[in-house]
C-alpha positions as CSV (number, residue, x, y, z in Angstrom):
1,X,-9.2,-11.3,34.8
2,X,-10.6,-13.6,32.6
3,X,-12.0,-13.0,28.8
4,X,-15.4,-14.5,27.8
5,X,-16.2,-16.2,24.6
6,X,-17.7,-13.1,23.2
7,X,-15.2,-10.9,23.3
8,X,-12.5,-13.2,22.6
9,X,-14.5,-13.5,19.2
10,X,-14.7,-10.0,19.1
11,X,-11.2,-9.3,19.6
12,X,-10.2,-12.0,17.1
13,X,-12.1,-10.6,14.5
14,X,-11.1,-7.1,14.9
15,X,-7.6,-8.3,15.0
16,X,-8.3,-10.2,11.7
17,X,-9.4,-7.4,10.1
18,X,-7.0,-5.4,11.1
19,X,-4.2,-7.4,9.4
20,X,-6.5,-7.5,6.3
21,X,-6.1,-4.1,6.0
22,X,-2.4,-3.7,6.4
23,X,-1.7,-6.6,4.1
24,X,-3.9,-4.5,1.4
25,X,-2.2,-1.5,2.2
26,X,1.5,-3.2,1.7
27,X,0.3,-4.7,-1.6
28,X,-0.9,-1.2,-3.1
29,X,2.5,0.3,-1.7
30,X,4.7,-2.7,-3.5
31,X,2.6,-1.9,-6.6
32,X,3.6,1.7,-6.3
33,X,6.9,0.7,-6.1
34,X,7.2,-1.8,-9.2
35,X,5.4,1.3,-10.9
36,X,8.5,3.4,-9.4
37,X,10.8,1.0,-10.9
38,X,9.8,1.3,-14.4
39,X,9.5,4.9,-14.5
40,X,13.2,4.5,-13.7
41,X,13.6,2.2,-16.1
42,X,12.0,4.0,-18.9
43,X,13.7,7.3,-18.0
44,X,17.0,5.5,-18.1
45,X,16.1,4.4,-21.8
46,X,14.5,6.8,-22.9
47,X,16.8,9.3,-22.3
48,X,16.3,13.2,-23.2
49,X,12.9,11.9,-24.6
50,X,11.9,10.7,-21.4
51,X,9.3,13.6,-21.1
52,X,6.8,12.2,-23.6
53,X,7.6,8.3,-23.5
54,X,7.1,8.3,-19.6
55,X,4.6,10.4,-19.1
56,X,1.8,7.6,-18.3
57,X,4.4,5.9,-15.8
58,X,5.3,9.2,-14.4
59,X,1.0,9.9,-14.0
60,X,0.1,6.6,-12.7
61,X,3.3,6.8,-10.2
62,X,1.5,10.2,-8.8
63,X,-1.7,8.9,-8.7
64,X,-0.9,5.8,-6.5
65,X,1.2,8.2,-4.1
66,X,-1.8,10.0,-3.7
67,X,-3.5,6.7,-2.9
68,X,-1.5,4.4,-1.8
69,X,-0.8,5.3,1.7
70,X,0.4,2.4,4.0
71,X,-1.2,2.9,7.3
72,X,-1.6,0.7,10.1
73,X,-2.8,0.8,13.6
74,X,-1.0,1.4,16.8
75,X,-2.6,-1.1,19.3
76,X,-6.3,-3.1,20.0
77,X,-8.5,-1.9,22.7
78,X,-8.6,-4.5,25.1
């Protein structure tokens, strides 16, 4: 069973695009985790004032959790 041209370059470009959007989708998780990091960080420094010093970290850390969703796809249709 043999492919033709055109759908070889169709499957190629879906596949393409496909790993586009998982490689996005890692980058925003790996931000969310250097965010995580910090909030660590600043809690750890911070110490029982960690409440108000933090509070931007500990917002933008939410935020991106919300967002930030790694999600990827199971298989191509062939």
């Amino acid at each position: 069973m043999a492919i033709d041209e055109s759908r070889k370059a169709e499957l190629l470009a879906k596949k393409k695009s496909q790993d586009e959007h998982i490689r996005e989708s890692w980058v925003r998780a790996m931000e969310a985790r250097i965010v995580q990091q910090n909030l660590q960080k600043c809690y750890r420094i911070e110490g029982v004032n960690h409440l108000e010093k933090c509070k931007h970290l500990a917002d933008r850390y939410t935020e991106m959790l919300r967002e930030n969703r790694i999600q990827g796809y199971r298989h191509i249709d062939v």
